[in-house]
C-alpha positions, 0 to 999 in steps of 0.5 A: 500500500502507498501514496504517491505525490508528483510534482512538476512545472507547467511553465511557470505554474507549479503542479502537484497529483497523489495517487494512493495504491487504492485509487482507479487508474486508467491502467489498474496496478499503475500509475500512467504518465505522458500527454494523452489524457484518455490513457494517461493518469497524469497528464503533462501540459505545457504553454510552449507546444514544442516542449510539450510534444517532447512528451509522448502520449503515453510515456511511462507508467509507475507501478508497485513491486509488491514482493520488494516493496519499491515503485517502479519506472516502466518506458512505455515508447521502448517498441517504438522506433526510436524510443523515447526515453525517460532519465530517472535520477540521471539514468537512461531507461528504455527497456529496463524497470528502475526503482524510484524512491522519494525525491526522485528526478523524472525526465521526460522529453523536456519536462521533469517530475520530481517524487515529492512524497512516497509513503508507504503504508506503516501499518505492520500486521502482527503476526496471528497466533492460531490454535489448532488441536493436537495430540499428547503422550505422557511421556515425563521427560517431554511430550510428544506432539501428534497430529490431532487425528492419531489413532493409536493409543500409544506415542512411538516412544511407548507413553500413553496418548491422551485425547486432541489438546488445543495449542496455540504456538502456531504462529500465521505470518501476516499478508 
């Protein structure tokens, strides 16, 4: 879960967008950027057609890696030929996938978008405890677990199994 917050400059006006991982997108799952504003989630505009045609129509899109918890920088001209590239913090992307974090510079044609704010949700599950039922034997110098439907009435180590006990040292990580 994030919240993303962009900023640019349109001439001389300052613009600004957030977009949360909860938020409809044009594309769901990311976060499209470039001049079209039919597939594009932010759309960049400039008084000056020259520098804004430096952008293509839909020129990247931002998206969440889950597993790595990062915001990605996808080149959506990469088929094209040629290219257009974005520069991220200075660096050349085309085919490539590259991490952005706070305060990351984003270039594309003539504009640039600065990262002003990416806040991650800092909200940490705890893990869950859940009970489950299982089996005991006598034995005094430490118990024996078995599973719940064990049918035997002796433990392999020769003690007597008493009936399903409920334990709860089964810890679920959270998702």
């Amino acid at each position: 879960m994030y919240r993303l917050t962009l900023e640019w400059q349109e001439n001389t006006r300052n613009s600004l967008q957030t977009i949360a991982s909860h938020d409809q997108t044009k594309q769901p799952g990311t976060i499209r950027i470039g001049r079209d504003r039919e597939r594009c989630d932010v759309v960049l505009q400039h008084p000056d057609r020259n520098i804004e045609r430096t952008v293509s129509g839909l020129h990247i899109e931002l998206f969440w890696n889950e597993a790595e918890q990062k915001m990605y920088v996808r080149n959506l001209t990469r088929d094209r030929i040629p290219p257009n590239p974005a520069l991220v913090d200075g660096q050349t992307v085309i085919n490539q996938e590259l991490a952005i974090a706070e305060n990351s510079k984003i270039r594309l044609g003539k504009m640039a978008l600065r990262v002003k704010a990416l806040e991650l949700d800092s909200k940490q599950k705890e893990p869950i405890k859940a009970n489950r039922f299982v089996c005991k034997c006598t034995n005094p110098k430490g118990a024996h677990i078995l599973p719940a439907d064990y049918s035997l009435l002796t433990c392999h180590c020769g003690y007597q199994v008493l009936g399903a006990t409920m334990i709860s040292d089964h810890i679920i990580s959270p998702r």
